[in-house]
PDBQT receptor file of N, H, CA, C and O in Angstrom, charges set to zero:
ATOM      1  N   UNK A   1      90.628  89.504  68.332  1.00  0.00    +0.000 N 
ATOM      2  CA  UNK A   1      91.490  90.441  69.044  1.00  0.00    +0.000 C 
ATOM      3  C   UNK A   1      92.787  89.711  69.389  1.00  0.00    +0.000 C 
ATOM      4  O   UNK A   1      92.875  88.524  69.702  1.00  0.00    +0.000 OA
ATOM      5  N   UNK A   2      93.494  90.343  69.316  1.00  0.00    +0.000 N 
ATOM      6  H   UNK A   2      93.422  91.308  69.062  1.00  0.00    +0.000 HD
ATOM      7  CA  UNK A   2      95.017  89.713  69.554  1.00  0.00    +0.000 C 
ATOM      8  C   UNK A   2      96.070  90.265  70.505  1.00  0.00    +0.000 C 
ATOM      9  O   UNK A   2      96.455  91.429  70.400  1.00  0.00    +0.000 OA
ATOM     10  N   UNK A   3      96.610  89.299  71.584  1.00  0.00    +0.000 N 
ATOM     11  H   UNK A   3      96.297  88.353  71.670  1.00  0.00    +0.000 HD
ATOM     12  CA  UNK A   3      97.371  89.428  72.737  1.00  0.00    +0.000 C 
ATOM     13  C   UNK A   3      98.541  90.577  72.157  1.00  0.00    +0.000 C 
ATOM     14  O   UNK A   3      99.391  90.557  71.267  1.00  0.00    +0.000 OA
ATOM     15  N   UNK A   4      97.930  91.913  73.523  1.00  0.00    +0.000 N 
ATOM     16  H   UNK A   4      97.239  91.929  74.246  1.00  0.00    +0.000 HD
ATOM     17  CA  UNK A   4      99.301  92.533  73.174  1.00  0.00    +0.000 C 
ATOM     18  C   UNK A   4     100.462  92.660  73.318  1.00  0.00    +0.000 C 
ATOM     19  O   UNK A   4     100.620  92.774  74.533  1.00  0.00    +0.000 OA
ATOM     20  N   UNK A   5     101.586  92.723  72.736  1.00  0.00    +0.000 N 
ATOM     21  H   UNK A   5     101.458  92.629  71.749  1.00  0.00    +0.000 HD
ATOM     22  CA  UNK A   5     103.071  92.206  72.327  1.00  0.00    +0.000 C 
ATOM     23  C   UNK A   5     103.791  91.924  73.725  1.00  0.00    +0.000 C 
ATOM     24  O   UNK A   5     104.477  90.966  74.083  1.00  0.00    +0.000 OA
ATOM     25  N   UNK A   6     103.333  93.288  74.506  1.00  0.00    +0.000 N 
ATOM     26  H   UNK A   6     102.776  94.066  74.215  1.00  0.00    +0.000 HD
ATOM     27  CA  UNK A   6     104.036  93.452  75.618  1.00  0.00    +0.000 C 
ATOM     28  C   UNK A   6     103.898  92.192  76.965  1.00  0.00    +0.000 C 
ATOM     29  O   UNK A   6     104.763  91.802  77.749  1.00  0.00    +0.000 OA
ATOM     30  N   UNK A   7     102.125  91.704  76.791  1.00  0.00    +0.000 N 
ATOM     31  H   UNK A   7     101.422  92.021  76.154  1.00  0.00    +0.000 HD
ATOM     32  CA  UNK A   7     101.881  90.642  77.155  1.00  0.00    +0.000 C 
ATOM     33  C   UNK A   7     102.349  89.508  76.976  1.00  0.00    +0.000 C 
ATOM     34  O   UNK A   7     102.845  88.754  77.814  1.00  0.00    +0.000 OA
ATOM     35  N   UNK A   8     102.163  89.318  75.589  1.00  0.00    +0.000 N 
ATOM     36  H   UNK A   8     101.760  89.930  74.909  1.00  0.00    +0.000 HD
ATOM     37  CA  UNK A   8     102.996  87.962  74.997  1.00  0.00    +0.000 C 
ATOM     38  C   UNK A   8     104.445  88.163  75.092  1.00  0.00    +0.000 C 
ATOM     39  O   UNK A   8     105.063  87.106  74.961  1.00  0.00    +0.000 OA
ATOM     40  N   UNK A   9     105.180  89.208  75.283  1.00  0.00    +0.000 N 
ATOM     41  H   UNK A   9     104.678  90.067  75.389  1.00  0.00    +0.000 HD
ATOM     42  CA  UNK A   9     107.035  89.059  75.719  1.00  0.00    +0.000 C 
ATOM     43  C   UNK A   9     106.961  88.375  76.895  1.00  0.00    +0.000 C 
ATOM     44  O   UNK A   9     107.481  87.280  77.110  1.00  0.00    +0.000 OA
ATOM     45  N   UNK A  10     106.231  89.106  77.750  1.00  0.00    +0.000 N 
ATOM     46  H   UNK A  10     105.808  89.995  77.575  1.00  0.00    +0.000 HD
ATOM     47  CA  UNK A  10     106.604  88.683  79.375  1.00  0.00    +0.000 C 
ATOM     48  C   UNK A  10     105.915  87.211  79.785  1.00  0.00    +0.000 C 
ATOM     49  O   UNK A  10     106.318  86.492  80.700  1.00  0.00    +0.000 OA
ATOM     50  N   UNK A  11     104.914  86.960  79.001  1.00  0.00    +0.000 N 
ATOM     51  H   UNK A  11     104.586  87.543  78.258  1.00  0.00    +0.000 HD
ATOM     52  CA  UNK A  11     104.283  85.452  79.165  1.00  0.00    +0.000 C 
ATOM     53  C   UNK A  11     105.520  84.200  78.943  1.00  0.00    +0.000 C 
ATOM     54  O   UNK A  11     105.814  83.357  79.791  1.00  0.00    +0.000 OA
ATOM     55  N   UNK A  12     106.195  84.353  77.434  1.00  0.00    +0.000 N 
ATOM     56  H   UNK A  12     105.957  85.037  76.745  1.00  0.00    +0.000 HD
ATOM     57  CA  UNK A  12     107.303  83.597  76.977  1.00  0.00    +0.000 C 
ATOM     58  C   UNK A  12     108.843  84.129  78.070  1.00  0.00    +0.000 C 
ATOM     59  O   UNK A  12     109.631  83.270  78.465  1.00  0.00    +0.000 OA
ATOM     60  N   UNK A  13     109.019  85.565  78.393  1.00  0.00    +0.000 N 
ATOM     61  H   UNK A  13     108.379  86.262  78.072  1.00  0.00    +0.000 HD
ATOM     62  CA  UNK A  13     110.304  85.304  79.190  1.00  0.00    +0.000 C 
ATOM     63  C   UNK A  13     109.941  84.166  80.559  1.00  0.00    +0.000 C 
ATOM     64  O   UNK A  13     110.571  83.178  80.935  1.00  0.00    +0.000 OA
ATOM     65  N   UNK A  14     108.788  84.721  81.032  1.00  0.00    +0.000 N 
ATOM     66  H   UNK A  14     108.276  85.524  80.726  1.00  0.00    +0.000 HD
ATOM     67  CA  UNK A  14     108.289  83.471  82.296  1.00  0.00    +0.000 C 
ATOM     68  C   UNK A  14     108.245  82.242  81.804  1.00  0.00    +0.000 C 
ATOM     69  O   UNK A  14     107.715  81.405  82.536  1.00  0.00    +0.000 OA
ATOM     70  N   UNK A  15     108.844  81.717  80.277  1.00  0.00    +0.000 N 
ATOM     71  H   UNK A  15     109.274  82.397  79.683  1.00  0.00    +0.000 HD
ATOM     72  CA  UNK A  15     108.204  80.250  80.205  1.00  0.00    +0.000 C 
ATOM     73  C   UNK A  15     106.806  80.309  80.318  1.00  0.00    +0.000 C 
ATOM     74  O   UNK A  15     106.605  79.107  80.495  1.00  0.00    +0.000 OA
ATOM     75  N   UNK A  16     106.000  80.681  80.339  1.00  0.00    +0.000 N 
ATOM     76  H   UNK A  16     106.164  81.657  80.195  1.00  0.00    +0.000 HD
ATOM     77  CA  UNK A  16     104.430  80.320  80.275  1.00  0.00    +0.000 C 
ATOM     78  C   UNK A  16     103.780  80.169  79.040  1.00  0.00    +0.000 C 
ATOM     79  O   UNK A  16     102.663  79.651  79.036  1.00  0.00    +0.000 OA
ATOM     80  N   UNK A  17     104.481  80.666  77.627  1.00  0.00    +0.000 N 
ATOM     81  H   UNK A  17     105.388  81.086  77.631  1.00  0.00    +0.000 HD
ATOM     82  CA  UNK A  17     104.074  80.417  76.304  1.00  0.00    +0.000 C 
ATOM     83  C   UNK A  17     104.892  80.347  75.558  1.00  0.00    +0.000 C 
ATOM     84  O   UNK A  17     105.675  81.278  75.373  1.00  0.00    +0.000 OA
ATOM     85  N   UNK A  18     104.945  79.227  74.918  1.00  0.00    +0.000 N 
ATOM     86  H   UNK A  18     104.309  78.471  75.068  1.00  0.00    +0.000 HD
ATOM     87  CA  UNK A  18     106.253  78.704  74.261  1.00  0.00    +0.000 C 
ATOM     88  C   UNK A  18     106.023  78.147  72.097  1.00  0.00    +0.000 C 
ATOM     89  O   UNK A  18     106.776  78.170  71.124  1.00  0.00    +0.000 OA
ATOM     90  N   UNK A  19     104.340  77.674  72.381  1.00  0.00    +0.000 N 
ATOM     91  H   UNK A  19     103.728  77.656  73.172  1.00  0.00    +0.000 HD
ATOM     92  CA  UNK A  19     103.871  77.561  71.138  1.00  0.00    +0.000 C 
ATOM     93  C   UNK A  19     103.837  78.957  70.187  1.00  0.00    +0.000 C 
ATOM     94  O   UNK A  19     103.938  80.038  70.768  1.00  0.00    +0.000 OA
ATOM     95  N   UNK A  20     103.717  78.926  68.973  1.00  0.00    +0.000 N 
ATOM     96  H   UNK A  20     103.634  78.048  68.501  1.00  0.00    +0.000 HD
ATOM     97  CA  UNK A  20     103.270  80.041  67.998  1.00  0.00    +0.000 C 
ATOM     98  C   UNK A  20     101.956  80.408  67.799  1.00  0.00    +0.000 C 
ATOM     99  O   UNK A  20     101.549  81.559  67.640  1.00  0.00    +0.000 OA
ATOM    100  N   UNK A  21     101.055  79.007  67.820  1.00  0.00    +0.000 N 
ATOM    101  H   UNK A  21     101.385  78.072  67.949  1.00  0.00    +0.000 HD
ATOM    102  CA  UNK A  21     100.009  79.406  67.805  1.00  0.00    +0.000 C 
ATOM    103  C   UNK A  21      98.981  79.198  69.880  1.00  0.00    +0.000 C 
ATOM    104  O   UNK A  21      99.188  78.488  70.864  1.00  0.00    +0.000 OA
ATOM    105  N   UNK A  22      98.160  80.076  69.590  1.00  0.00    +0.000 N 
ATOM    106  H   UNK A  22      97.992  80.653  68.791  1.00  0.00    +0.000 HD
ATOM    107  CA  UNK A  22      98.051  79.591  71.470  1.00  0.00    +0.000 C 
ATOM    108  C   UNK A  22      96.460  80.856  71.107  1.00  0.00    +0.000 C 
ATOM    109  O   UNK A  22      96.249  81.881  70.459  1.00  0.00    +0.000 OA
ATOM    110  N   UNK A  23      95.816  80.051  71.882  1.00  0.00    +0.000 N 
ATOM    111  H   UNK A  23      95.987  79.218  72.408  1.00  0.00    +0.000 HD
ATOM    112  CA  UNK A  23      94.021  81.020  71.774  1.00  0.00    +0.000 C 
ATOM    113  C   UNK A  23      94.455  81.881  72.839  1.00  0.00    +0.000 C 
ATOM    114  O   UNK A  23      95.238  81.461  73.692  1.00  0.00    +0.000 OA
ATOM    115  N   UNK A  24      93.744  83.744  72.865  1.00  0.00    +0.000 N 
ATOM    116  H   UNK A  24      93.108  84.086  72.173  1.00  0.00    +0.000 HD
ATOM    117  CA  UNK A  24      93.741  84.417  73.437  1.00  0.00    +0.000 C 
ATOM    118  C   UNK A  24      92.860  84.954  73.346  1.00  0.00    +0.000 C 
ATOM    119  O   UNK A  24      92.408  85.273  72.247  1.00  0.00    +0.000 OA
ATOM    120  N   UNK A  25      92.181  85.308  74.700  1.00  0.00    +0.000 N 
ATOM    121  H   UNK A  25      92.549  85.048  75.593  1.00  0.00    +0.000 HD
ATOM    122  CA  UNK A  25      90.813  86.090  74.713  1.00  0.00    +0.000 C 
ATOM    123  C   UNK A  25      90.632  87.091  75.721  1.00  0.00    +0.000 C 
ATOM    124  O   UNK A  25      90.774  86.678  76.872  1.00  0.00    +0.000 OA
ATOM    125  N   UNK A  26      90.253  88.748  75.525  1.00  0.00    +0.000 N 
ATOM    126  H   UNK A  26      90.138  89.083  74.589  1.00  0.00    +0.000 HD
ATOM    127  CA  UNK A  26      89.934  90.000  76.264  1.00  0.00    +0.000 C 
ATOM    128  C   UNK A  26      88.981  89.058  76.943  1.00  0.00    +0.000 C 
ATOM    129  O   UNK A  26      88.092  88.372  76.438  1.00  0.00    +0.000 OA
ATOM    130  N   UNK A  27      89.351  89.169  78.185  1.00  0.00    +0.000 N 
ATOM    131  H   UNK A  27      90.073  89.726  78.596  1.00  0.00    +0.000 HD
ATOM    132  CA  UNK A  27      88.277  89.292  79.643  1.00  0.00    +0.000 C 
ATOM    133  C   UNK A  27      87.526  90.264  80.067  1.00  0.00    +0.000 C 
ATOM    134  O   UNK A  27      88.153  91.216  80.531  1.00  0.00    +0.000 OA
ATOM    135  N   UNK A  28      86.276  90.351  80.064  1.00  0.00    +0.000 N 
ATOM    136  H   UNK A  28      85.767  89.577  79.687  1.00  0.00    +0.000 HD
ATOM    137  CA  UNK A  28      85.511  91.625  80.532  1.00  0.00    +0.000 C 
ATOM    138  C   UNK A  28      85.265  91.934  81.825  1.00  0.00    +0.000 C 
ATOM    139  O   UNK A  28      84.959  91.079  82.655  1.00  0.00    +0.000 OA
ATOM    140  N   UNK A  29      85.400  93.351  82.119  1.00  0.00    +0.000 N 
ATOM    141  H   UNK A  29      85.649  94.046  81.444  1.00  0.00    +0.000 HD
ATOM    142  CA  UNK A  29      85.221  93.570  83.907  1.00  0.00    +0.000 C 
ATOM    143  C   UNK A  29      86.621  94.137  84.144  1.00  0.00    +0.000 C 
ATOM    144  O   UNK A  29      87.049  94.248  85.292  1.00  0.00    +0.000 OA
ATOM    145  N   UNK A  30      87.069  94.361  83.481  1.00  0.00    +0.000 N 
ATOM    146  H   UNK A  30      86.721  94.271  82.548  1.00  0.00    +0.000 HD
ATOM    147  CA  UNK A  30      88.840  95.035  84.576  1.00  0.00    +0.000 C 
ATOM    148  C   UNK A  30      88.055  96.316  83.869  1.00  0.00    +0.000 C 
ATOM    149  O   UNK A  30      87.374  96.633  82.894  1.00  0.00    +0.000 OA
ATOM    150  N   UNK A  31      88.834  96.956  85.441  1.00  0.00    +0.000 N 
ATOM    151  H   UNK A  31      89.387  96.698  86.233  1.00  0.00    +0.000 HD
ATOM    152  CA  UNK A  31      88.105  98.316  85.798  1.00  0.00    +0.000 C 
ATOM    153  C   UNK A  31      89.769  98.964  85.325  1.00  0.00    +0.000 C 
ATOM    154  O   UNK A  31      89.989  99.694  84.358  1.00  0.00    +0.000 OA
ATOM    155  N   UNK A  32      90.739  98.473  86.273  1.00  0.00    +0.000 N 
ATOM    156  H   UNK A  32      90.561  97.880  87.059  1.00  0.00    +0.000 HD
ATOM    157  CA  UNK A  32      91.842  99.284  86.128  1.00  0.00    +0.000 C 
ATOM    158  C   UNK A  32      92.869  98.657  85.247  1.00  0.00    +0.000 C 
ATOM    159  O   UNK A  32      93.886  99.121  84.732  1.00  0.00    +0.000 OA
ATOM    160  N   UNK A  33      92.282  97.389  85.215  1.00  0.00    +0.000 N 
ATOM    161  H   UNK A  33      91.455  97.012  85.633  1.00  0.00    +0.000 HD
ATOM    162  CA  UNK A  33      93.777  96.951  83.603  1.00  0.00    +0.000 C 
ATOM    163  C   UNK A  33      93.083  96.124  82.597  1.00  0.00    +0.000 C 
ATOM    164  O   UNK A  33      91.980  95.711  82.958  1.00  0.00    +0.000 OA
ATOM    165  N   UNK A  34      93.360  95.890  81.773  1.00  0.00    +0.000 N 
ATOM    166  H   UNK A  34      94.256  96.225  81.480  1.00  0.00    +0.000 HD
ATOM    167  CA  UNK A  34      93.377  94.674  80.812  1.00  0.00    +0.000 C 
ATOM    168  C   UNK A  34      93.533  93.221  81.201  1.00  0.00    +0.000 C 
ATOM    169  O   UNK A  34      94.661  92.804  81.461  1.00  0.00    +0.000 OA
ATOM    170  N   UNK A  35      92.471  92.413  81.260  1.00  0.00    +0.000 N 
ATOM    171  H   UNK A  35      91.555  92.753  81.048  1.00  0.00    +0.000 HD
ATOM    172  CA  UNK A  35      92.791  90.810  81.607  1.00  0.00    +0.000 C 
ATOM    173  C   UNK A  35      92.256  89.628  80.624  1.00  0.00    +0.000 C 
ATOM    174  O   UNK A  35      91.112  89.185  80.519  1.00  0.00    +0.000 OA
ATOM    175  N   UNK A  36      93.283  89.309  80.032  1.00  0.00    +0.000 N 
ATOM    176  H   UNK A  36      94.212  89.668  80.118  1.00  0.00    +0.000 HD
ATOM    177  CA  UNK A  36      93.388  88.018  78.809  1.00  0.00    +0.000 C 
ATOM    178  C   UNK A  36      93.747  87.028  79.978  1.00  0.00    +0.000 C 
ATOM    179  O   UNK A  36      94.403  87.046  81.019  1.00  0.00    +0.000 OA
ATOM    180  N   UNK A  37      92.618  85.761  78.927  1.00  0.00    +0.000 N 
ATOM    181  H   UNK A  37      92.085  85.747  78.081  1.00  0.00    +0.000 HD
ATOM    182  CA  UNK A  37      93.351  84.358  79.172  1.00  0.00    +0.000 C 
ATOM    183  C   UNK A  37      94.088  83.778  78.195  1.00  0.00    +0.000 C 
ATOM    184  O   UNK A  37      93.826  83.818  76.992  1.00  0.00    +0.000 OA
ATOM    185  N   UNK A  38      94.852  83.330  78.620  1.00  0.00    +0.000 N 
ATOM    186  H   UNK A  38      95.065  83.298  79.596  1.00  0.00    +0.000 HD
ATOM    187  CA  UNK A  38      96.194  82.567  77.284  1.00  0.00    +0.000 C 
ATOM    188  C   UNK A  38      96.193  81.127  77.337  1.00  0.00    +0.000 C 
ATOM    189  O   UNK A  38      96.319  80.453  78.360  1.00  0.00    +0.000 OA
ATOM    190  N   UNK A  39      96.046  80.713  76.180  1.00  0.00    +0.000 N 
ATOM    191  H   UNK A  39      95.945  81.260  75.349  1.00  0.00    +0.000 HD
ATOM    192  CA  UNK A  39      96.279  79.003  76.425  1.00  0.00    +0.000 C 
ATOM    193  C   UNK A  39      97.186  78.382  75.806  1.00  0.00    +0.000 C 
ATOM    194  O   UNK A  39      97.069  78.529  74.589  1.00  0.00    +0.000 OA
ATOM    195  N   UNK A  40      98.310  77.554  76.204  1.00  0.00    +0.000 N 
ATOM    196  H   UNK A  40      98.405  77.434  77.193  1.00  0.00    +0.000 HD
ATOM    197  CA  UNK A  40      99.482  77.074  75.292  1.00  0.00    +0.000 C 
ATOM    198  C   UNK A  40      99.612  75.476  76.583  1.00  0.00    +0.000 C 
ATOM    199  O   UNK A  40      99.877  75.262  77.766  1.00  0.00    +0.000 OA
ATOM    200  N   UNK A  41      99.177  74.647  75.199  1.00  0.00    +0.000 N 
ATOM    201  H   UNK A  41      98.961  74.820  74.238  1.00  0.00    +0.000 HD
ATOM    202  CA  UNK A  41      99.863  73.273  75.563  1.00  0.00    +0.000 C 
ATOM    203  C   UNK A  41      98.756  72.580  76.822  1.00  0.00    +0.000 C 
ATOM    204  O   UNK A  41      99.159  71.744  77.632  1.00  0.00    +0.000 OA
ATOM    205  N   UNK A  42      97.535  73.024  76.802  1.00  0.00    +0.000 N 
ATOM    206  H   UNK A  42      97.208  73.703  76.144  1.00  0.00    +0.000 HD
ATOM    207  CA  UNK A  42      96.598  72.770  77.832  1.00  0.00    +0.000 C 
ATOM    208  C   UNK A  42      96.939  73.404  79.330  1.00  0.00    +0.000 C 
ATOM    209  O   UNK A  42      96.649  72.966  80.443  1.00  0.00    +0.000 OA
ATOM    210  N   UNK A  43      97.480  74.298  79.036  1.00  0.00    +0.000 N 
ATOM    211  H   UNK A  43      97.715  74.653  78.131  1.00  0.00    +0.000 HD
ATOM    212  CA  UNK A  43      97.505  75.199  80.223  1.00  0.00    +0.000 C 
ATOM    213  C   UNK A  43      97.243  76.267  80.119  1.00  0.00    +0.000 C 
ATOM    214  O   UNK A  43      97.634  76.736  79.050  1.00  0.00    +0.000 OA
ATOM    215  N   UNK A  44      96.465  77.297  81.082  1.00  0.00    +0.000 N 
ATOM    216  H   UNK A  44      96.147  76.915  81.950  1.00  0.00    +0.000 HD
ATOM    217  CA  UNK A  44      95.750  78.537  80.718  1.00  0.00    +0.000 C 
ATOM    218  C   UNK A  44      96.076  79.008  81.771  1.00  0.00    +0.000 C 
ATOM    219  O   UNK A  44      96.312  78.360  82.791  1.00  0.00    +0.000 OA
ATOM    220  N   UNK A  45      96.151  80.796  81.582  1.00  0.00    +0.000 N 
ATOM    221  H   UNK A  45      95.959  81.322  80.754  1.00  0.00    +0.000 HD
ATOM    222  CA  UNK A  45      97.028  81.321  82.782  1.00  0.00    +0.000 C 
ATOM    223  C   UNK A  45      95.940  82.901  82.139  1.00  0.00    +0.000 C 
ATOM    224  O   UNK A  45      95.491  83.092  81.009  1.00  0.00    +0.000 OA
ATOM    225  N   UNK A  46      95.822  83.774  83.390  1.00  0.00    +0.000 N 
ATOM    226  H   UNK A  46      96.187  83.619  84.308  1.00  0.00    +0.000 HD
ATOM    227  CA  UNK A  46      94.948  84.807  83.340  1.00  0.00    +0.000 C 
ATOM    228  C   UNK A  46      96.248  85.602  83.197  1.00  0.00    +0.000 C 
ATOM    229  O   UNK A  46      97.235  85.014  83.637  1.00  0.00    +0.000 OA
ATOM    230  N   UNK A  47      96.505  87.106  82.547  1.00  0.00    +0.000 N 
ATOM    231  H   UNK A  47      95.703  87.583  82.189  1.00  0.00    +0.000 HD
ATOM    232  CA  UNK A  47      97.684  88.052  82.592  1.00  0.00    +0.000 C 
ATOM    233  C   UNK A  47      96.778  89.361  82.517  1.00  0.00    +0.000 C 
ATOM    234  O   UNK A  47      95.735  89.426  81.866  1.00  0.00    +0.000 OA
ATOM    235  N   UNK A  48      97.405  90.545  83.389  1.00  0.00    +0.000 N 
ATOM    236  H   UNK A  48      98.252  90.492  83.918  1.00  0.00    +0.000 HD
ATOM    237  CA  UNK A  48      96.861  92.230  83.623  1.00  0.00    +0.000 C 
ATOM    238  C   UNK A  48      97.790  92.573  82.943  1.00  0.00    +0.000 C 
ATOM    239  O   UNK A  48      98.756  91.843  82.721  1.00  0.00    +0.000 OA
ATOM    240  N   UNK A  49      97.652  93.754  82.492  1.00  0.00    +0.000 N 
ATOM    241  H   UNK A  49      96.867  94.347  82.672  1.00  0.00    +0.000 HD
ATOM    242  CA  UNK A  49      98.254  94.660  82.525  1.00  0.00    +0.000 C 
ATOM    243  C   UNK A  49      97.334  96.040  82.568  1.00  0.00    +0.000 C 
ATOM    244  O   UNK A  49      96.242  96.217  82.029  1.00  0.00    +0.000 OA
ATOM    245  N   UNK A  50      98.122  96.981  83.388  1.00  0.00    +0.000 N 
ATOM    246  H   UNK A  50      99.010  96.838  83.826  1.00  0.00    +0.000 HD
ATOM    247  CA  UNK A  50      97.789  98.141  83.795  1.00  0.00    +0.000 C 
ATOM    248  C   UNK A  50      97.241  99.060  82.910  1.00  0.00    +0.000 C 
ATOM    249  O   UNK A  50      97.608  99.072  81.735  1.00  0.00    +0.000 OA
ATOM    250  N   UNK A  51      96.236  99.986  83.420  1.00  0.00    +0.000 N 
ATOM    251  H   UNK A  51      95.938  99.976  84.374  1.00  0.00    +0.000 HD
ATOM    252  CA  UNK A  51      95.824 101.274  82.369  1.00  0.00    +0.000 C 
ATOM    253  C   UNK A  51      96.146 102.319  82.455  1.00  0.00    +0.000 C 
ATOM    254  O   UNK A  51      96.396 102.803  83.559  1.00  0.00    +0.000 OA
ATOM    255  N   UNK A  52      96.219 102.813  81.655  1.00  0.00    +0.000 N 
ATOM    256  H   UNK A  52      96.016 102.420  80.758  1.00  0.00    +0.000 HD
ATOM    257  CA  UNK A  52      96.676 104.191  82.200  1.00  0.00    +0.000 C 
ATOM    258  C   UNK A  52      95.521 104.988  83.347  1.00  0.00    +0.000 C 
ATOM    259  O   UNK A  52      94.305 104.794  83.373  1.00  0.00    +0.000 OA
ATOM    260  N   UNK A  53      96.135 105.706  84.040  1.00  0.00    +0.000 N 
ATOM    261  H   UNK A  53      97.122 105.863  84.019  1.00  0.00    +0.000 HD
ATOM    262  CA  UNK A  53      95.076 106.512  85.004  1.00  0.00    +0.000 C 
ATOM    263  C   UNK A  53      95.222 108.071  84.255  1.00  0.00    +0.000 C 
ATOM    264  O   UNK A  53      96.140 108.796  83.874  1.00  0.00    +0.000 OA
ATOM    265  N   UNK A  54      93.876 108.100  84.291  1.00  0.00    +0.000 N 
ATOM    266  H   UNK A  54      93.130 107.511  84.600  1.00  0.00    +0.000 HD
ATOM    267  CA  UNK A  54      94.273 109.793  84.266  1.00  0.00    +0.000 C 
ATOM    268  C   UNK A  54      93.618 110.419  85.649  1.00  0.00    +0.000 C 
ATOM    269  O   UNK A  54      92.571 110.317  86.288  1.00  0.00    +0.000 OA
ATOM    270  N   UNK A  55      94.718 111.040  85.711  1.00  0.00    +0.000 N 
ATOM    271  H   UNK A  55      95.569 111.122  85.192  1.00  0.00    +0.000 HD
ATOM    272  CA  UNK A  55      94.494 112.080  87.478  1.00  0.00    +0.000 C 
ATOM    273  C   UNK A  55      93.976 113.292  86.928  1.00  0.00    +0.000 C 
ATOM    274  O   UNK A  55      93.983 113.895  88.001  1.00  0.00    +0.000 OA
ATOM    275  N   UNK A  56      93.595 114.015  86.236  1.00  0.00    +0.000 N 
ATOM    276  H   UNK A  56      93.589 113.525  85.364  1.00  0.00    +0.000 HD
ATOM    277  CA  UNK A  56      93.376 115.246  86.145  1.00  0.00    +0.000 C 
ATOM    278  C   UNK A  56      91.464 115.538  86.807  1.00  0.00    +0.000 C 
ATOM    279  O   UNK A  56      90.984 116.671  86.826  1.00  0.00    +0.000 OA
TER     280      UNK A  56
C-alpha cells in the first residue's frame, strides 16, 4: 500500500521526508482518519488524515 500523495506533500513541505525511497505502512484502528507511519533517514513520524463523515 502506498502513502497517499496528499500525505507525502505535506510530510516533505514540513521537512519530515526528504528521501525517494522511505517505508510506509496503514496503521490499524483509526476510527475517524487514516494513520501511516513514515520512515526517512531513521526517523519515523505517525501522520492522520481525516475521513470523510457522512452526516446523513
Amino acid at each position: 500500500m502506498s502513502l497517499p500523495l496528499e500525505i507525502e506533500s505535506a510530510l516533505r513541505e514540513a521537512g519530515l521526508l526528504r528521501g525517494a525511497n522511505y517505508p510506509a505502512a496503514s496503521l490499524p484502528g483509526g476510527v475517524s482518519c487514516d494513520i501511516w507511519r513514515v520512515g526517512d533517514d531513521g526517523c519515523q513520524v505517525a501522520a492522520m488524515r481525516p475521513l470523510a463523515q457522512n452526516l446523513s
